[in-house]
N, C-alpha and C positions, 0 to 999 in steps of 0.2 A: 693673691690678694683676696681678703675674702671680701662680701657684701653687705653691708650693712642693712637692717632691716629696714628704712625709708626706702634704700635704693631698689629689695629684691621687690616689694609693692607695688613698686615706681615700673618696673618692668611685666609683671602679672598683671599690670592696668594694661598697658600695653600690648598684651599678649589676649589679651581680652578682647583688646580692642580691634586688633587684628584679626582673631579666630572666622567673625564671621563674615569677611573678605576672603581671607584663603578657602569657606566653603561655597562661598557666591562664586570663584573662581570659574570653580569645573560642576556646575549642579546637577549638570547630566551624567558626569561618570558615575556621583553620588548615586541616582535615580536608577539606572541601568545594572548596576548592583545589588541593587537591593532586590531581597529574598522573595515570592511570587506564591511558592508553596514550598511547605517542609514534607517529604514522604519516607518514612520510616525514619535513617539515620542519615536520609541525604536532600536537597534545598535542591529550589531549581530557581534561577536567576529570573529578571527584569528581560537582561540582555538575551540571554539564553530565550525566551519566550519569543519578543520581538522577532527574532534572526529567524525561528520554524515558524511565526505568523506571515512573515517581509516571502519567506517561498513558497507557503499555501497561499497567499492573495497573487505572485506571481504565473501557478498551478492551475488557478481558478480561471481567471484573463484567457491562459493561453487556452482552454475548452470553452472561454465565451461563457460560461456560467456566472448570473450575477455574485456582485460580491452581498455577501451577507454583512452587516452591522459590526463594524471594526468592534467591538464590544465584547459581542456574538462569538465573531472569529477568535479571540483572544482564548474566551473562556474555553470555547472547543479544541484548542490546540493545548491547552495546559492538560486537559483532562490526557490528551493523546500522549505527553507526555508526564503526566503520573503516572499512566498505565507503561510505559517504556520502562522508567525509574523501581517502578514496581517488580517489573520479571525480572531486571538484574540482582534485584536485591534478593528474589526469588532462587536465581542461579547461583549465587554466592554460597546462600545458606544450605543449597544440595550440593556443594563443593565444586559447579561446574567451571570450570576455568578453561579457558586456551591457552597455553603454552606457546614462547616467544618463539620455538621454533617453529610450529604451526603459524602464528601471527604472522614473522616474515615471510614463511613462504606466500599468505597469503597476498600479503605488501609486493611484493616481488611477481606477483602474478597482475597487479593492479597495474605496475610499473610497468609490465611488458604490454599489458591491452593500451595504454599512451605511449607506446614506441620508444619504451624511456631505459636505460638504464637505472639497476635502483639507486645509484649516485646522483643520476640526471636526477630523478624523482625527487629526493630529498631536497638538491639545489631547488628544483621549480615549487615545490611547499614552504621553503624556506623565504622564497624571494616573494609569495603572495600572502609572507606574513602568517603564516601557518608554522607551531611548528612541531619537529617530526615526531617529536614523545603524544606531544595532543592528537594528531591524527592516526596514529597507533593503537589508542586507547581506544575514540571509534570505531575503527574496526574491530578493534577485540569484542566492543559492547555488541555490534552488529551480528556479531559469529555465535556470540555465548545466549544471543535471544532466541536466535535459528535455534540451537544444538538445544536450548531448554523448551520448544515446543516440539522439537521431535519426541524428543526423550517424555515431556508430561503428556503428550494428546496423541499428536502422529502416530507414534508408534504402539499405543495403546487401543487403538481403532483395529478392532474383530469384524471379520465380515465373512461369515459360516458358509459353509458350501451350499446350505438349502437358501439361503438367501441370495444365492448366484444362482440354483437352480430359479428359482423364483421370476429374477428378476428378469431370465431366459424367456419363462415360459408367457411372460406380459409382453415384454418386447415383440418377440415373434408374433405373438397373438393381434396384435397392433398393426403388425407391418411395418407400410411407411408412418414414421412417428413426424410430428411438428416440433420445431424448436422455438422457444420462445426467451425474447430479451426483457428480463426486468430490473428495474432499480428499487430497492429498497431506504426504508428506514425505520432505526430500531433507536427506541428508547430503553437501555437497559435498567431492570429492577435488581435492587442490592439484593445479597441470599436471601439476609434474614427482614425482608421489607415489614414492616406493620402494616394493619389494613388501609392506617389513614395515607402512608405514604404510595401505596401503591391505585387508591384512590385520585391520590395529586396527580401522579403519574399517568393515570388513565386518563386525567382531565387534559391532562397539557398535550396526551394523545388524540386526542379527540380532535382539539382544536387545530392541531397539525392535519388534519386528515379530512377537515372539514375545508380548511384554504386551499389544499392541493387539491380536492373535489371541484373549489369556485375557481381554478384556473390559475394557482400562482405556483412561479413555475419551481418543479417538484426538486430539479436538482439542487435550488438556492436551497428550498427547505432540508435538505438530505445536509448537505454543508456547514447550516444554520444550527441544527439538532438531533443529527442520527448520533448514535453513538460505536455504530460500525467502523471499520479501521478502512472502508471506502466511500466513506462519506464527503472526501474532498475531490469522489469522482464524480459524485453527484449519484451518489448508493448502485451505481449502474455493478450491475452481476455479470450481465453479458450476454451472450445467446446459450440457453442451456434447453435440454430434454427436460420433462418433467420430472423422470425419473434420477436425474443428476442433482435438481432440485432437494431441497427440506423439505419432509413429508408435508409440513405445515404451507409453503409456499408453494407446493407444486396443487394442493388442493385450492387453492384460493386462484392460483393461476388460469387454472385450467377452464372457470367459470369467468374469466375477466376476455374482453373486448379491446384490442389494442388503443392506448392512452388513456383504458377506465383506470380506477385508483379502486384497491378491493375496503372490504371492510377492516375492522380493528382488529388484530391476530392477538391471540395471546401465548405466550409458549414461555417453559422456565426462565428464559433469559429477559423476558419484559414484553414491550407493544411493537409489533411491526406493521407497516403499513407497505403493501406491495403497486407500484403501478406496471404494467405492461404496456412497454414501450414499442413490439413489433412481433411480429409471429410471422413464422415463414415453414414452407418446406421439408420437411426432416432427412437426411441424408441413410438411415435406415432403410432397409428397403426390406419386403415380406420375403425374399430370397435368403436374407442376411447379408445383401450386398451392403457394403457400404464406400460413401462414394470418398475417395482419397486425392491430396491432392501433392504433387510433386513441386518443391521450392525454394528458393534461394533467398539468402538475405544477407544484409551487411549492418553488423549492429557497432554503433558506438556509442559506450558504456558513461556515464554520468559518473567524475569521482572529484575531488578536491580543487584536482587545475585541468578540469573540463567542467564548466557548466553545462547547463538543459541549453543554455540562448548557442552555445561553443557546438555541443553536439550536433544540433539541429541546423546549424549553418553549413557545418561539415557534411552532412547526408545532402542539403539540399548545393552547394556545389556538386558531388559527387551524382545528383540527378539531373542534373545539368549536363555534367558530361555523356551522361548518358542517352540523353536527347540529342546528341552530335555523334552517336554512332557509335561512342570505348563497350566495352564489354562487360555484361556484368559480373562473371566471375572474375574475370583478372582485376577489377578493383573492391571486387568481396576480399581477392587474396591480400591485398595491398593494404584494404584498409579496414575492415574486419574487427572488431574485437572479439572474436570465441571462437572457440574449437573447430567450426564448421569451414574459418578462413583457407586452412589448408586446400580444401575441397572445393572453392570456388564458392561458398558460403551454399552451398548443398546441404539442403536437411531431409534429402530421403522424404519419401513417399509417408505423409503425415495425415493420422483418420481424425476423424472430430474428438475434440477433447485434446488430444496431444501438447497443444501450448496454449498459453492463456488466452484469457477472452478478449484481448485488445490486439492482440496479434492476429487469432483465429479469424476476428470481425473484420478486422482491414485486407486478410488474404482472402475471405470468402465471397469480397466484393468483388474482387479482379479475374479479369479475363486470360485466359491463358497470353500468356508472352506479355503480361503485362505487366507494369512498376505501380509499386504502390508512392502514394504519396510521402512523405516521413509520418511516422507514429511510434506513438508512447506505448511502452508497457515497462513493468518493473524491472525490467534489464537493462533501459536504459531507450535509444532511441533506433528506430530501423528503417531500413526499404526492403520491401519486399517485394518479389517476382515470381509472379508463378509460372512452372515451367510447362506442366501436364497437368490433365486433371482423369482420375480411370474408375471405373467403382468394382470392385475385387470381393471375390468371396475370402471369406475368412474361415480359418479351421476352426474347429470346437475349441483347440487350448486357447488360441488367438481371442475367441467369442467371449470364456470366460473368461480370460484376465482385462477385457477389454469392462465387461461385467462389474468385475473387483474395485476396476479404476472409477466407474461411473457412480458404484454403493459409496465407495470411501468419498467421491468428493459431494454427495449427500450429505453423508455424517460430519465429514471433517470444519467445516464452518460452525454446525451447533456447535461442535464439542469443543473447540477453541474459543467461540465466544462465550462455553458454560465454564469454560478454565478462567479467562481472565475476569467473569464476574466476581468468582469466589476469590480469585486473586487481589482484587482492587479490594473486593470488601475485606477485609484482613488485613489491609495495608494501612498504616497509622497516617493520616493526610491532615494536613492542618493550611488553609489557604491563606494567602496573605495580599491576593492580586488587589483587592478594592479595599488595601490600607492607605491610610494619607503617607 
């Protein structure tokens, strides 16, 4: 039957008059969709933005750091993620890819740290609404960003013999050295900045440097406006030597009084502003001893069907039980995620520097035979034990590669945050967060 033109009118009115009911329906799926920023040939969602701001103001809470300006936070996580969007798009066009074999072994390795068969594993992403093609791709994105800062930075970092000799002959000369904890915050300037823009930039430095001088407190500002990829630790670095340090930071360091804020640094990558937050002791000594400490841990890893709240539940039963006597190797073996489980979560006699600065800080505070609290680092969440603590002389090969380790992780912060400057600037960005 066909329709006569009275009728097809009669129902286009109709269809009219419906339309904007069916998008009053659902106005937030509408909203949560829509586009945020466009970065080269790829978008980044509404949704997508909220879900990484909904886990940094989570992040934030659980360090007790104020919250910054939901506003604030927004803008600072997009940026976190154009710079993400950016290196892949980076890896792409150098050809890097991981391969589905690699991917799964990967998946399969994630699968065994939750005790899971990779069956099991698919069923538990499946059932929390996850699903496995989407979480796959993740990890792939997470492997191909690693494998493209080895490949552009890491492994481009030279560090000559005379600057090991060097770096021997200051050490020694020093003795016992101090180590000092700071947080940072960097405003980064684009490569090719003009003078006016890098003017704005020094203004808006200034002012940042002037409120964390009158006392507001430094980590909200670090969260608010650094552009460091640890800004939502509150720029905290950690306890370092001066010589582990950036030439630029270790000079300004070493003039500064614990809780002063230094002056305006300036260095290729934009404005930093240092405070020193503790100075203590150096573990160095004028002999070349240095003091090591022997320890165990039991780490459980954050992934898809474990949360940070899931983790940290499970450590602090598992500390529990420990405070009624079980053992702590036999439930490092039990429940453990890494390599070290086998061993009773043993990680050998460990010198300064060896593991990150959130691990390092929380085991340096503990007395022998003793449990750490639960704490965060990038692997995920721990307890730590220390078992012994002895201070050992070291051979010359030991001294220098100990040397190597302390130049490169110098260098290797510049030169990753001089990579992804030149990176972002090159990247075609077009924002859309403060459209109607």
């Amino acid at each position: 039957m066909r329709l006569n033109l009275s009728t097809l009118l009669l129902l286009l009115g109709l269809l009219g008059l419906c339309a904007p009911a069916i998008l009053q329906a659902r106005p937030e799926v509408l909203e949560a969709d829509r586009i945020v920023a466009v970065v080269g040939s790829d978008v980044i969602t509404l949704s997508e933005l909220r879900a990484r701001v909904q886990s940094a103001t989570a992040q934030l809470q659980r360090q007790n750091t104020p919250l910054p300006p939901q506003e604030v936070l927004e803008q600072q996580m997009l940026e976190r993620m154009i710079i993400d969007k950016a290196q892949l798009q980076a890896a792409h066009d150098m050809g890097l890819r991981v391969d589905d074999q690699q991917l799964e072994q990967a998946i399969a390795r994630i699968a065994a740290n939750n005790k899971m068969s990779l069956e099991q594993f698919k069923a538990a992403l499946e059932k929390d609404g996850i699903p496995y093609a989407s979480f796959r791709e993740e990890i792939r994105d997470e492997i191909t960003i690693s494998r493209l800062r080895d490949r552009e930075v890491d492994s481009r970092l030279v560090i000559s013999d005379a600057e090991i000799d060097n770096f021997l002959a200051q050490t020694s000369a020093k003795g016992q050295q101090e180590e000092y904890q700071i947080a940072h915050i960097l405003l980064r300037a684009p490569e090719s900045a003009s003078p006016e823009q890098l003017q704005k930039l020094k203004t808006k430095a200034e002012n940042i440097l002037k409120r964390a001088r009158s006392g507001d407190n430094f980590a909200e500002l670090a969260a608010s406006y650094s552009d460091a990829p640890d800004a939502l630790q509150g720029g905290n670095l950690g306890w370092r030597t001066l010589e582990r340090m950036p030439a630029i930071f270790s000079e300004a360091t070493a003039k500064l009084q614990p809780n002063q804020v230094s002056d305006l640094l300036r260095s290729p990558n934009g404005f930093h502003i240092i405070k020193l937050l503790g100075k203590r002791g150096g573990e160095q000594q004028a002999d070349g001893g240095v003091r090591q400490t022997l320890a165990r841990h039991i780490l459980i890893r954050v992934s898809e069907v474990v949360s940070e709240a899931d983790a940290r539940r499970r450590l602090e039963d598992l500390r529990e039980r420990l405070k009624h006597g079980e053992d702590f190797a036999e439930l490092a073996r039990l429940y453990s995620q890494d390599g070290s489980a086998a061993k009773g979560g043993e990680l050998g006699w460990l010198n300064p520097g060896d593991t990150v600065p959130e691990f390092e800080r929380a085991m340096d505070a503990l007395q022998e035979g003793e449990v750490s609290e639960v704490i965060q680092s990038p692997f995920g969440f721990h307890l730590i034990k220390v078992e012994a603590r002895r201070t050992q002389d070291l051979s010359q090969e030991k001294q220098r590669l100990a040397a190597r380790q302390a130049l490169r992780a110098r260098k290797m912060d510049d030169a990753y945050q001089d990579w992804l400057r030149q990176l972002r600037d090159k990247t075609y960005v077009e924002y859309r967060l403060k459209e109607e």
